[in-house]
KOLGU-289227 format. One record per residue: residue number from 1; x, y negated, z negated of N, C-alpha, C, O in turn; residue in one letter. Coordinates in steps of 0.02 Angstrom, whole numbers. Atoms other than C-alpha are relative to their C-alpha. Layout:
<sites>
[NUM, [X, Y, Z], [X, Y, Z], [X, Y, Z], [X, Y, Z], "A"]
...
</sites>
This chain:
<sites>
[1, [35, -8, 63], [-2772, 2762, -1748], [-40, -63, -17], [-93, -61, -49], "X"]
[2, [32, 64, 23], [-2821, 2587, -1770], [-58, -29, 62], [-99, -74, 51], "X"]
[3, [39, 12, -49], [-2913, 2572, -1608], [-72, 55, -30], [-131, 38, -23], "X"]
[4, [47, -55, 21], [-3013, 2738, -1687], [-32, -46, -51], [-93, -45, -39], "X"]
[5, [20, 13, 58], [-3055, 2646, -1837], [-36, -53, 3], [-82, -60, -38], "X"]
[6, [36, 71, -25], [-3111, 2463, -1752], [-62, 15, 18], [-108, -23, 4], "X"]
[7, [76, -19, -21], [-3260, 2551, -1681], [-45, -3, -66], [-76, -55, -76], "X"]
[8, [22, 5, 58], [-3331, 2585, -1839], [-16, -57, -33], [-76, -70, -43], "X"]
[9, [-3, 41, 29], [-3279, 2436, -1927], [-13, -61, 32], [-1, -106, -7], "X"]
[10, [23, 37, -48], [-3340, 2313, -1781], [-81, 12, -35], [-108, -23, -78], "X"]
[11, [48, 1, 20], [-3496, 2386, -1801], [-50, -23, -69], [-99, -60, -67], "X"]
[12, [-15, 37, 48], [-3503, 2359, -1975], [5, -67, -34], [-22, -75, -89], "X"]
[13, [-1, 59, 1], [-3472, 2196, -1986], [-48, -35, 46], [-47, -96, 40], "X"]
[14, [43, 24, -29], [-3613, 2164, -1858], [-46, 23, -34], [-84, -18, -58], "X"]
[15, [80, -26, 41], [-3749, 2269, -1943], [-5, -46, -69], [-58, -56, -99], "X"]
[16, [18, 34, 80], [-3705, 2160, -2112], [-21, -60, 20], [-61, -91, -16], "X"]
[17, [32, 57, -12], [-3728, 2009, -2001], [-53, -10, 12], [-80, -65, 4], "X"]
[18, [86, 7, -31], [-3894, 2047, -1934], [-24, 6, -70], [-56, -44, -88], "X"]
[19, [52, -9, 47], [-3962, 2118, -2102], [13, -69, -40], [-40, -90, -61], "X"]
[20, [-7, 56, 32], [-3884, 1948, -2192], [-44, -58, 35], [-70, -99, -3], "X"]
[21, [41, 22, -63], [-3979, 1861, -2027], [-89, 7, -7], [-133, -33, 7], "X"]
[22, [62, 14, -14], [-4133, 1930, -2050], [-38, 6, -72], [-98, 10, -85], "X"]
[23, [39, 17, 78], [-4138, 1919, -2255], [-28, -62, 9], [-87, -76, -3], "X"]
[24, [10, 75, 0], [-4113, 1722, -2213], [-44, -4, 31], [-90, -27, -3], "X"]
[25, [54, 17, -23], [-4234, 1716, -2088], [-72, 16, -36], [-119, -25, -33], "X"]
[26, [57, -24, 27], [-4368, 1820, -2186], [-3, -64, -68], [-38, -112, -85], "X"]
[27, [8, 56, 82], [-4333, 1726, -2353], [-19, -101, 27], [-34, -141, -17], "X"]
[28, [0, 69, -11], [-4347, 1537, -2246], [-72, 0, 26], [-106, -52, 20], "X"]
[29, [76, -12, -26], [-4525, 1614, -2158], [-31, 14, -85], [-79, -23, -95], "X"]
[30, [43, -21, 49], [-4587, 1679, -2331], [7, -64, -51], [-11, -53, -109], "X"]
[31, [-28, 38, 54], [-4523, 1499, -2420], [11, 24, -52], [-24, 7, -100], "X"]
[32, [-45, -6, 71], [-4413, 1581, -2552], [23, -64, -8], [22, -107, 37], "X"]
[33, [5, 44, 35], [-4370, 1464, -2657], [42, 12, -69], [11, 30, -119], "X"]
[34, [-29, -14, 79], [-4219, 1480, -2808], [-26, -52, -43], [-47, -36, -99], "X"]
[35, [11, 48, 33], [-4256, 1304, -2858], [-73, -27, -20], [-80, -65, -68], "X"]
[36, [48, -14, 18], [-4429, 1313, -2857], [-23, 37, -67], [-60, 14, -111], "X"]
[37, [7, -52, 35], [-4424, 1471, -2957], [20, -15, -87], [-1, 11, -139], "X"]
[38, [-12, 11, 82], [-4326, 1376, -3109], [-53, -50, -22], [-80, -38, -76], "X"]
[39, [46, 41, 7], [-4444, 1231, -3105], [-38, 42, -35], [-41, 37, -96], "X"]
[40, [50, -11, 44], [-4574, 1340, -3143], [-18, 67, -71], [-67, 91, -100], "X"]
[41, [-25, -25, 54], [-4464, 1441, -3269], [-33, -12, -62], [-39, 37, -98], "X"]
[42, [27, 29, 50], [-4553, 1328, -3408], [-53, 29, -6], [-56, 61, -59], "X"]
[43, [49, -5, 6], [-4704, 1364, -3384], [-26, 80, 4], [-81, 103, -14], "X"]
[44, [8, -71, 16], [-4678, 1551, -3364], [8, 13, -81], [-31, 49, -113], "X"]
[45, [-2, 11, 44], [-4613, 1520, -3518], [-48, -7, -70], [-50, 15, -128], "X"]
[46, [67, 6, 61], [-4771, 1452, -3597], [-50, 44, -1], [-85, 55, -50], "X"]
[47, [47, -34, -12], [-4875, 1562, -3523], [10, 79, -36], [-41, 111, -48], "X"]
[48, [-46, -42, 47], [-4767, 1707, -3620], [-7, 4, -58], [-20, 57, -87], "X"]
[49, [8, 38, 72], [-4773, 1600, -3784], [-65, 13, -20], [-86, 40, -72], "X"]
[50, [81, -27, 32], [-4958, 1610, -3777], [-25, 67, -21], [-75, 75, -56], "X"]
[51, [16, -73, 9], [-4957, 1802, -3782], [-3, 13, -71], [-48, 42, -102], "X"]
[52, [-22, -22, 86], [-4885, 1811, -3962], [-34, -34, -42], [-37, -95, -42], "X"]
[53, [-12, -67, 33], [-4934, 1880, -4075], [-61, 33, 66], [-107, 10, 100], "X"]
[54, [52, -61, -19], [-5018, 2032, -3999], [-52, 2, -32], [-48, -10, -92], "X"]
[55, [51, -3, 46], [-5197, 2055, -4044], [-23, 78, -7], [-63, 102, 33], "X"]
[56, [45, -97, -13], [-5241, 2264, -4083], [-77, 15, -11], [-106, 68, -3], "X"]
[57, [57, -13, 16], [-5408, 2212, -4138], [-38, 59, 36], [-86, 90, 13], "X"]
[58, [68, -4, -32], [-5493, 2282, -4029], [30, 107, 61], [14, 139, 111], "X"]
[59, [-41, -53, -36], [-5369, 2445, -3997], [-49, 67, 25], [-44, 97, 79], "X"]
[60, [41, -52, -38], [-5503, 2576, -3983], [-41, -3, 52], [-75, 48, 56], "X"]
[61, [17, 41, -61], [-5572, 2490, -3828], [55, 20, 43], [49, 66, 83], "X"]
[62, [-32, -30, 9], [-5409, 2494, -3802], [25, 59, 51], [40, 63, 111], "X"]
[63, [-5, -80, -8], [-5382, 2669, -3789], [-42, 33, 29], [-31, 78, 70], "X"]
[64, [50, -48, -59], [-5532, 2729, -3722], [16, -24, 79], [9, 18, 123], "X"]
[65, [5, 1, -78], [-5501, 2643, -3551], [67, 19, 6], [79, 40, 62], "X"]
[66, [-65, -19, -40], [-5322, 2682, -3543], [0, 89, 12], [33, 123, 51], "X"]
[67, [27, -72, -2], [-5408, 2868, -3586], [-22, 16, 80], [-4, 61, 118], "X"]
[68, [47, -7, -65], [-5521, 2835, -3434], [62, -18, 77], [59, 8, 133], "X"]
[69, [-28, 3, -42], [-5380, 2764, -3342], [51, 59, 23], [60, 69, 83], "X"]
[70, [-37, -55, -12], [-5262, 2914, -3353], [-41, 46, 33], [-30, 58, 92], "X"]
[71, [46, -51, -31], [-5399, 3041, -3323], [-25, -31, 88], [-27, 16, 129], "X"]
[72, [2, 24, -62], [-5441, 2930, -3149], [69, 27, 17], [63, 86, 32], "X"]
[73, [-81, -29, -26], [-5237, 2969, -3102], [8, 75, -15], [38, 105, 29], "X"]
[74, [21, -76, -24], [-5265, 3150, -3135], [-25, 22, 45], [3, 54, 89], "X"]
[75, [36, -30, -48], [-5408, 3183, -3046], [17, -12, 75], [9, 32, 116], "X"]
[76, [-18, 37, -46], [-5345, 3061, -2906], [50, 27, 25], [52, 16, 86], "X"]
[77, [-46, -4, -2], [-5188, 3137, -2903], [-15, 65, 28], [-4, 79, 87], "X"]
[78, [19, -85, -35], [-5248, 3330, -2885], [-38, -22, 48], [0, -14, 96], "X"]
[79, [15, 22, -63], [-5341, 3269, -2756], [35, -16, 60], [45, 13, 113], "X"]
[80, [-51, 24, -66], [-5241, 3179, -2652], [56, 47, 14], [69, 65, 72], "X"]
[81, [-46, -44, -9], [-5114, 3286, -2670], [12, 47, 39], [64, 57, 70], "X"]
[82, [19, -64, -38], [-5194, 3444, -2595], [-41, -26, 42], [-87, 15, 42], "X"]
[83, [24, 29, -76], [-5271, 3354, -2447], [70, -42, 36], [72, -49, 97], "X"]
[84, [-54, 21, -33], [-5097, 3268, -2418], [29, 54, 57], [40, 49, 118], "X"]
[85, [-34, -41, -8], [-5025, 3435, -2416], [-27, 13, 57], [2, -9, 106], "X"]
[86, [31, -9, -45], [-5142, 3493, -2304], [-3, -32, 59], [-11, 2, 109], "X"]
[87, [-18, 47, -68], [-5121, 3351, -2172], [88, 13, -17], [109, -7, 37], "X"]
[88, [-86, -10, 2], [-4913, 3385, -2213], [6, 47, 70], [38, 29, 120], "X"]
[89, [-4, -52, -6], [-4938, 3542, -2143], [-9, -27, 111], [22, 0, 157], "X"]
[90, [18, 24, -82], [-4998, 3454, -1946], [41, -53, -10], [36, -79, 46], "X"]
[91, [-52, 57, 4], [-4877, 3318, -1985], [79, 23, -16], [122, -13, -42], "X"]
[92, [-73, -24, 18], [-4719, 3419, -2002], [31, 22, 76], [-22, 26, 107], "X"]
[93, [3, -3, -47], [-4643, 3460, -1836], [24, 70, 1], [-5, 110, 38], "X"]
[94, [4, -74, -10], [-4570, 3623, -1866], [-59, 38, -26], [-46, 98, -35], "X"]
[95, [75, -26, 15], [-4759, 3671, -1921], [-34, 1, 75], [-33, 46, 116], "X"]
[96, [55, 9, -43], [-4877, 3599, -1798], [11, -15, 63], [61, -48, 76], "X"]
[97, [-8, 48, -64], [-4901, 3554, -1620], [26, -64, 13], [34, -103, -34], "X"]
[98, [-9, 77, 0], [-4851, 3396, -1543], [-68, -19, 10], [-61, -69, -26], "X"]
[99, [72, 32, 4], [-5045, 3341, -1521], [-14, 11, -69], [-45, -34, -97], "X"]
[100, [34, 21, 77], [-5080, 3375, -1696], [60, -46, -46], [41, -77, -95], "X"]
[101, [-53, 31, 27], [-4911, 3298, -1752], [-23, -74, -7], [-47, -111, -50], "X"]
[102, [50, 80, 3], [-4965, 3143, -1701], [-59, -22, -10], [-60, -82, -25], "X"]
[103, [80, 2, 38], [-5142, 3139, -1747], [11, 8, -87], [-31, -15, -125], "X"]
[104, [2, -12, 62], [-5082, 3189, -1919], [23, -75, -32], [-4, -108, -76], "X"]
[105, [-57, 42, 22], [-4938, 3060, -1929], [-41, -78, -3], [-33, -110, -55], "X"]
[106, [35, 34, -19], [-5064, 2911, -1847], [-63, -21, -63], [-74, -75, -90], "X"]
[107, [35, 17, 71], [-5200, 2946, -1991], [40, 9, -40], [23, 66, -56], "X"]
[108, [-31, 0, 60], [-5085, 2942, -2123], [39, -94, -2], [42, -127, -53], "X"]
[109, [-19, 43, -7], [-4999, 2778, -2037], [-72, -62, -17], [-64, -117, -41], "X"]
[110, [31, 38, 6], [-5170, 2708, -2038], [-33, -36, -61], [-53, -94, -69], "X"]
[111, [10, -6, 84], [-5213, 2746, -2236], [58, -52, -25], [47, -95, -68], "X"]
[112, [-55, 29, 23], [-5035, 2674, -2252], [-22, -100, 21], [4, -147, -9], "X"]
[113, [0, 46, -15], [-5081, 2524, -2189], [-48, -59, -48], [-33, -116, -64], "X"]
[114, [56, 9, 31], [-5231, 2487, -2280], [5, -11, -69], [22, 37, -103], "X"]
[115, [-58, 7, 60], [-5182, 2396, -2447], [-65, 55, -44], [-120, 69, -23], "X"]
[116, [41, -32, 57], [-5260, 2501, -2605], [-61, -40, -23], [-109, -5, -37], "X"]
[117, [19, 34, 31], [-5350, 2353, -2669], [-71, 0, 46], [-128, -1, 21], "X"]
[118, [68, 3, -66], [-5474, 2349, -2479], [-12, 62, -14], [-73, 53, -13], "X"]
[119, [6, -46, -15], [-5486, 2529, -2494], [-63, 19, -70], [-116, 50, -72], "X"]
[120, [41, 7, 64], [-5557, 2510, -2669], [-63, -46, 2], [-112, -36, -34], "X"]
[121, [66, 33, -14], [-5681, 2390, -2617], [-35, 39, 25], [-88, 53, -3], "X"]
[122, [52, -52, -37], [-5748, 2512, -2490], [-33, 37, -8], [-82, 49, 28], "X"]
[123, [32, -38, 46], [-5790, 2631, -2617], [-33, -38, -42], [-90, -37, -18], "X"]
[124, [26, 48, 32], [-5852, 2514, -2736], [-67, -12, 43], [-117, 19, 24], "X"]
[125, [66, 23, -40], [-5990, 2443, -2604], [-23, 68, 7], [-83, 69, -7], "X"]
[126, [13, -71, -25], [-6000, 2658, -2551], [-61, -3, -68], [-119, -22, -76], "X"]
[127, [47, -47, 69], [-6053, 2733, -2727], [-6, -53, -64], [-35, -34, -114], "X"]
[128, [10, 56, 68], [-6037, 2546, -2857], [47, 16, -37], [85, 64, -30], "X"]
[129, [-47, 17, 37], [-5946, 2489, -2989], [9, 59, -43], [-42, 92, -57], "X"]
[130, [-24, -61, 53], [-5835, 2635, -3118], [46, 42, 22], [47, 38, 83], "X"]
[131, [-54, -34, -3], [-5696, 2750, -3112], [-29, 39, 47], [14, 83, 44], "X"]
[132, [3, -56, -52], [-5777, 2871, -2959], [29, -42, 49], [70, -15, 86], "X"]
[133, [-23, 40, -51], [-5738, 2722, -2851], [71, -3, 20], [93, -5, 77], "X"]
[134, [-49, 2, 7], [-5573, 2718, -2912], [46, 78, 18], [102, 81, 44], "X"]
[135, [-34, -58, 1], [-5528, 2901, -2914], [-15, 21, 88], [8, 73, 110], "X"]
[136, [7, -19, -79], [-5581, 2906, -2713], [53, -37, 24], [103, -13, 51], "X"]
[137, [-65, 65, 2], [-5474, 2747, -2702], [84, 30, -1], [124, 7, 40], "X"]
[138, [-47, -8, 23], [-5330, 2819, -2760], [19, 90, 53], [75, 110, 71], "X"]
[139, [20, -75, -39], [-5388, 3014, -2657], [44, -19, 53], [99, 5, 66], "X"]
[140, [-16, 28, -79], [-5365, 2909, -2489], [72, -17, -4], [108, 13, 35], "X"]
[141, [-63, 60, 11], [-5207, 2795, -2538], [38, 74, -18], [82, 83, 24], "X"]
[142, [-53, -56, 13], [-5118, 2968, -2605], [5, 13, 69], [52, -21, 92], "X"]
[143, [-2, -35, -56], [-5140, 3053, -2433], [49, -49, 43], [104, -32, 66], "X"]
[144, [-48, 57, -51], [-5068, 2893, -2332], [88, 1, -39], [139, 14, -6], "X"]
[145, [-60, 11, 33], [-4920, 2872, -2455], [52, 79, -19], [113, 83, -18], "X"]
[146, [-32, -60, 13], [-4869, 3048, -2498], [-5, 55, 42], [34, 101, 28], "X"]
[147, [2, -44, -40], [-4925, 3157, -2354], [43, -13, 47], [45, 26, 95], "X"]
[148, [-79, 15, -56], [-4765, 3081, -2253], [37, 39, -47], [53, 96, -31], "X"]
[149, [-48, -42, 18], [-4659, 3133, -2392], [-17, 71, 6], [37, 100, 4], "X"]
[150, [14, -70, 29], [-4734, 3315, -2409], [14, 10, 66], [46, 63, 61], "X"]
[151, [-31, -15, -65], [-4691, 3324, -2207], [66, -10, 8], [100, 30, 40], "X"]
[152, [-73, -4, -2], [-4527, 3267, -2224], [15, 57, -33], [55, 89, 2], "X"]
[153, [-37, -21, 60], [-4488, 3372, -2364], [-8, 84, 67], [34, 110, 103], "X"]
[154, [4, -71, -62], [-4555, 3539, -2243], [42, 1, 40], [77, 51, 44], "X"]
[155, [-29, -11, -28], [-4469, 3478, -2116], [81, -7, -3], [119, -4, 46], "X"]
[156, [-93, 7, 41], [-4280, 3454, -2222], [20, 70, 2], [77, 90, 11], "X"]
[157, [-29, -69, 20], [-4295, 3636, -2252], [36, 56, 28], [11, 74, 82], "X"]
[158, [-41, -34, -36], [-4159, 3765, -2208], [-33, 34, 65], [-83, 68, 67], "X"]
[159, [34, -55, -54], [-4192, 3838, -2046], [33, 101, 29], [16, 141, 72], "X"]
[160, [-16, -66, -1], [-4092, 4004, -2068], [-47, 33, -19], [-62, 73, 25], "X"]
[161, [52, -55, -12], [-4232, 4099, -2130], [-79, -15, 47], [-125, 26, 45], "X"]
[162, [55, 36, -46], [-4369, 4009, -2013], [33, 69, 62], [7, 120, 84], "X"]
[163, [-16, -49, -65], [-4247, 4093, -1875], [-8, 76, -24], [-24, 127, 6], "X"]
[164, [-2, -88, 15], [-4240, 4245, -1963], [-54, 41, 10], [-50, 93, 43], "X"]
[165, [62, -26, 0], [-4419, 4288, -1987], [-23, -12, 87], [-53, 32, 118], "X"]
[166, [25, 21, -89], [-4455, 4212, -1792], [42, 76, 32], [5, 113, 65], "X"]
[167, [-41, -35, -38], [-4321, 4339, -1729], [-32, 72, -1], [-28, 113, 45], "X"]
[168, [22, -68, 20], [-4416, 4489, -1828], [-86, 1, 36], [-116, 54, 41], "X"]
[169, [55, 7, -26], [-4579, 4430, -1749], [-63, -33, -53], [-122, -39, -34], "X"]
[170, [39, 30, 44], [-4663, 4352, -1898], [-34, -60, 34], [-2, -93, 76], "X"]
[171, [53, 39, -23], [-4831, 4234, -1862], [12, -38, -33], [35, -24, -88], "X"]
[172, [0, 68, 36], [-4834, 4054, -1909], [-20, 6, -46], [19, -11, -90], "X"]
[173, [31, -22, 102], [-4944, 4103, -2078], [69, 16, -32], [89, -19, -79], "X"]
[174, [-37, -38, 40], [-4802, 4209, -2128], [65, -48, -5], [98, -51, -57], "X"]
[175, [-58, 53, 15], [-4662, 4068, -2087], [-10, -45, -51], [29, -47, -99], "X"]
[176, [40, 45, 43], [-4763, 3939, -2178], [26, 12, -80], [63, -16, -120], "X"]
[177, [26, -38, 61], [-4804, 4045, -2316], [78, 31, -43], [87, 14, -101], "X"]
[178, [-56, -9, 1], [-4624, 4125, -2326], [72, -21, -16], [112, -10, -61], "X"]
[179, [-62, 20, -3], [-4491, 4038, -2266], [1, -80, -42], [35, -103, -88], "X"]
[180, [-18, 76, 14], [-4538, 3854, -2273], [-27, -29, -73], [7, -72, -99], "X"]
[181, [13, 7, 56], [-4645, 3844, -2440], [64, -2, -46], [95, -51, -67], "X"]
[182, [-41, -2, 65], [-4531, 3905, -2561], [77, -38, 13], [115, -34, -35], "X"]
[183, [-50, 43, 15], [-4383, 3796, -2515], [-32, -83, 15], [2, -134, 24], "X"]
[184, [10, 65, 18], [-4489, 3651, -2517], [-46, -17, -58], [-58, -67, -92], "X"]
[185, [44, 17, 85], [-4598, 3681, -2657], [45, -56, -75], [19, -99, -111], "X"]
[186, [-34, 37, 54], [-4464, 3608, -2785], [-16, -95, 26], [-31, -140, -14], "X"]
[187, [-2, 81, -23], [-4471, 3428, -2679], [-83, -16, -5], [-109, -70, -18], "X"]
[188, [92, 37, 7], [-4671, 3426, -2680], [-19, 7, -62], [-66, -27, -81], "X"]
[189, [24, 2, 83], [-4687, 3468, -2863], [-2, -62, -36], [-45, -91, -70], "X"]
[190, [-27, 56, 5], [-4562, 3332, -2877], [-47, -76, 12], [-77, -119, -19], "X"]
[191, [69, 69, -32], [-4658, 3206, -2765], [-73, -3, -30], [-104, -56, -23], "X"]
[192, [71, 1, 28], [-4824, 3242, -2846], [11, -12, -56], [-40, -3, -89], "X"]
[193, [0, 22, 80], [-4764, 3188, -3017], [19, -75, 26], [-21, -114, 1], "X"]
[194, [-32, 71, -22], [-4684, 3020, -2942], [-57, -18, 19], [-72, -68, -14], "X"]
[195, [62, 9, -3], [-4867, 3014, -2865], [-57, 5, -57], [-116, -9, -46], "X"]
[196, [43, -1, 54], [-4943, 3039, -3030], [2, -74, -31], [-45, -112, -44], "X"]
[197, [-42, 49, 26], [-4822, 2906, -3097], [-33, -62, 22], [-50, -109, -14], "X"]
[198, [18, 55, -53], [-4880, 2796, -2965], [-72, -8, -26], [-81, -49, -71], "X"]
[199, [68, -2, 22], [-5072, 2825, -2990], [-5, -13, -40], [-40, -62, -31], "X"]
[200, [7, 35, 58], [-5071, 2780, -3172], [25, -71, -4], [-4, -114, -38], "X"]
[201, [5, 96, 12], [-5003, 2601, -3156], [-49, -35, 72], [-65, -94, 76], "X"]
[202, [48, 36, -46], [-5117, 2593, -2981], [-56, -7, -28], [-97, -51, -14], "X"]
[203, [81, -9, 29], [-5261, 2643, -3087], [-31, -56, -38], [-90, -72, -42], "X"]
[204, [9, 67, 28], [-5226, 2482, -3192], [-33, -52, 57], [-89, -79, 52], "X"]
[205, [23, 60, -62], [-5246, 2364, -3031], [-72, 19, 36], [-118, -21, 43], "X"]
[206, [85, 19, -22], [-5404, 2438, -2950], [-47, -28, -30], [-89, -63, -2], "X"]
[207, [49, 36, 38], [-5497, 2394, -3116], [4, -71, 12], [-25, -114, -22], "X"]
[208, [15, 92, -3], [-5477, 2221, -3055], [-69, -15, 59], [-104, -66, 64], "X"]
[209, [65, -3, -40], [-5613, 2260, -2925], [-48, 38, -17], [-91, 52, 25], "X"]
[210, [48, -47, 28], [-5713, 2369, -3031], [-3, 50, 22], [-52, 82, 42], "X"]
[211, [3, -85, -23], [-5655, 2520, -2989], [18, 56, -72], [37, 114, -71], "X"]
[212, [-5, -37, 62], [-5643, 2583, -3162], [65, -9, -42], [107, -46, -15], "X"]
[213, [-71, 5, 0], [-5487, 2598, -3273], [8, -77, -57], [-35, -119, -68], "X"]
[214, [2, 66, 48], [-5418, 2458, -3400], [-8, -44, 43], [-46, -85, 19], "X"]
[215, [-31, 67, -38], [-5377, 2330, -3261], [-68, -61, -25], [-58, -118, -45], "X"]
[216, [35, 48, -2], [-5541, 2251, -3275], [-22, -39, -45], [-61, -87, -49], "X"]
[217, [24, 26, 89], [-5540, 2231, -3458], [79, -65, 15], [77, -118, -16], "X"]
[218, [-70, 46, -13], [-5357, 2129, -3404], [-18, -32, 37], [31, -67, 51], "X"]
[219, [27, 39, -40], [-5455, 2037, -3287], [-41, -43, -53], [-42, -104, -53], "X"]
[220, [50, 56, 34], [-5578, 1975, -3417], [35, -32, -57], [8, -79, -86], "X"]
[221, [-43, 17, 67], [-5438, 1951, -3561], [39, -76, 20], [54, -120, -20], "X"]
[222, [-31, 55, -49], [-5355, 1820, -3406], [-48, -50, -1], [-37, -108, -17], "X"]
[223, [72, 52, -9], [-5542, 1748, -3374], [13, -37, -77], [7, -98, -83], "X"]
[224, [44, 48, 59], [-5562, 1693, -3548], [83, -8, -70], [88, 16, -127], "X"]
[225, [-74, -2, 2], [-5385, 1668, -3603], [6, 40, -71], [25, 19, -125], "X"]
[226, [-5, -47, 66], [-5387, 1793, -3728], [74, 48, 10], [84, 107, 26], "X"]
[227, [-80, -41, -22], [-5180, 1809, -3720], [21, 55, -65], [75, 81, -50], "X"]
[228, [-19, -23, 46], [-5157, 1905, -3877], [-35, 72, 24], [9, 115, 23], "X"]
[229, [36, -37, -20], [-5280, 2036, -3817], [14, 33, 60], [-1, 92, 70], "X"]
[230, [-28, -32, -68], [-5200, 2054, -3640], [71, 24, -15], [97, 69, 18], "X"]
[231, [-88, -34, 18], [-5008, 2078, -3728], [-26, 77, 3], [-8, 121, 41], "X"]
[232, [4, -69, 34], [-5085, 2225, -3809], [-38, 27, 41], [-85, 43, 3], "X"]
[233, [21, -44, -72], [-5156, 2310, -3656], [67, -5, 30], [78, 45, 64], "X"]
[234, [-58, 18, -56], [-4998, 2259, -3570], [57, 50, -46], [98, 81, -13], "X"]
[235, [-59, -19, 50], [-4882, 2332, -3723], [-36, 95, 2], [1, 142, 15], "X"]
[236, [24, -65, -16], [-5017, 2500, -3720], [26, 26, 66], [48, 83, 64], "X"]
[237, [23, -18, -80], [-5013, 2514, -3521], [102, 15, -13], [130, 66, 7], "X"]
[238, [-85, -26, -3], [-4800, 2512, -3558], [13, 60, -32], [52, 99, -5], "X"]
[239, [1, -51, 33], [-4815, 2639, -3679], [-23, 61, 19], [10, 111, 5], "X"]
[240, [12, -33, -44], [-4910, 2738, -3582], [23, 40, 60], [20, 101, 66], "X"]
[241, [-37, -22, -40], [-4821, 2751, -3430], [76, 22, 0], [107, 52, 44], "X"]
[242, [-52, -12, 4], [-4666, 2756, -3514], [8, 89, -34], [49, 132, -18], "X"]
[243, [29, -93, 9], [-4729, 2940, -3596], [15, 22, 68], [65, 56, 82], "X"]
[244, [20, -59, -44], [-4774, 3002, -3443], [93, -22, 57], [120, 7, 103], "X"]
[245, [-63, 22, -51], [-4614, 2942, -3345], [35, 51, -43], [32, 104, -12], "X"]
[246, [-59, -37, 50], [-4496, 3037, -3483], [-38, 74, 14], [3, 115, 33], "X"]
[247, [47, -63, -18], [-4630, 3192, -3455], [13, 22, 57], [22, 82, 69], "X"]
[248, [-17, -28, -82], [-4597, 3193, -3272], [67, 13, 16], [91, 53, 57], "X"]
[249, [-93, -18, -25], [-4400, 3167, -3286], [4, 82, -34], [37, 122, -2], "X"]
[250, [-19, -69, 11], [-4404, 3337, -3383], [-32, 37, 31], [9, 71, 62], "X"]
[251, [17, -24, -54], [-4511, 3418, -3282], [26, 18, 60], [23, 76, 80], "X"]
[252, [-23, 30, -66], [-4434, 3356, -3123], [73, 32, -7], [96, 43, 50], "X"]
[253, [-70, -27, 46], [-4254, 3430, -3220], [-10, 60, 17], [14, 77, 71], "X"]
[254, [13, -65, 8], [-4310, 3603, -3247], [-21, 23, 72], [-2, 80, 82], "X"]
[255, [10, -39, -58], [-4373, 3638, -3067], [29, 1, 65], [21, 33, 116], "X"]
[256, [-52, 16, -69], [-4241, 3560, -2960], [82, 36, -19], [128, 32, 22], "X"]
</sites>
């Protein structure tokens, strides 16, 4: 019994050494730094201090871009979404071939790779500065980031009625359509609100390259140290996402 149990627990105790192994190594290549980090505790500090008071002057400003910024994470979002799906669908393995498997999986690895912020430039130089830049930005970056999950999620799904319908002679449309949809529909509903989630605080950061969206008004509040003015974008942009986060947990409740 105890010889049964050493296997395990051998292992165990080596996998914690390597991952403890290669925190230290990563954290001594990336100079982490605890003592660093209090040093410049102070000065996070001041930089904090300066925020207060909040300034709302200027709240209907405001509001219209966090207007403009939500509506960018909509549109961005139905978008990406249904072109993810659509590459899911050659990226799932009980779906597609192995030549389209990998062609699917490959562009999606390559989107993934590609930070949001370059991807937003590209558009930007494409069609210029404003929220279309941003809402393509955000098109592309959905597909890389969520068209893996929407393949996993296909391919998690029970395969008792997959066999069932195969056995009766049913065509790949009708498996698809049939079997594998509706027990994964609840997980992509799911994932496409966590991708919404996501898109509304990304939508903040492209405006730092003029891709539309508050960010760039938080870029110029930084330029010209107008800290009272950036709280209150920063205290909106929380308020904001914290709505739609409580929106998605009930949502996300009711269909799982």
């Amino acid at each position: 019994m105890e010889k049964a149990f050493s296997i395990p627990r051998t292992r165990f105790v080596v996998g914690v050494a390597l991952a403890v192994g290669l925190f230290l190594w990563s954290a001594d290549g990336a100079q982490f730094d605890f003592l660093k980090l209090g040093e410049g505790a102070v000065n996070m500090g001041e930089f904090v201090g300066r925020m207060f008071p909040p300034d709302f002057s200027k709240i209907d400003t405001i509001l219209l871009l966090l207007l403009e910024t939500l509506q960018m994470a909509i549109v961005g979002t139905v978008l990406g979404a249904g072109l993810a799906i659509i590459i899911a669908f050659g990226a799932a393995t009980n779906i597609a071939p192995t030549w389209l498997y990998y062609l699917c999986r490959w562009t999606m690895n390559t989107i993934r790779a590609l930070p949001d912020l370059v991807i937003a430039l590209m558009f930007v130089s494409a069609v210029g500065l404003g929220p279309f830049a941003g809402i393509l930005a955000m098109t592309i970056g959905s597909i890389g980031s969520i068209g893996k999950v929407f393949a996993e999620a296909m391919e998690a799904v029970d395969r008792g009625p997959i066999v069932a319908m195969e056995s009766v002679g049913a065509s790949k449309r009708q498996i698809v359509q049939y079997a594998i949809l509706p027990q994964a529909l609840p997980l992509l509903t799911s994932y496409t609100l966590l991708l919404f989630e996501g898109n509304v605080r990304g939508a903040t950061i492209l405006g730092l390259v003029g891709a539309g969206g508050i960010g760039l008004e938080l870029t110029t509040a930084i330029n010209r140290y107008d800290y009272g003015h950036l709280l209150a974008m920063v205290l909106c942009i929380i308020v904001l996402v914290t709505i739609i986060d409580q929106a998605s947990a009930i949502i996300r409740k009711k269909i799982t």
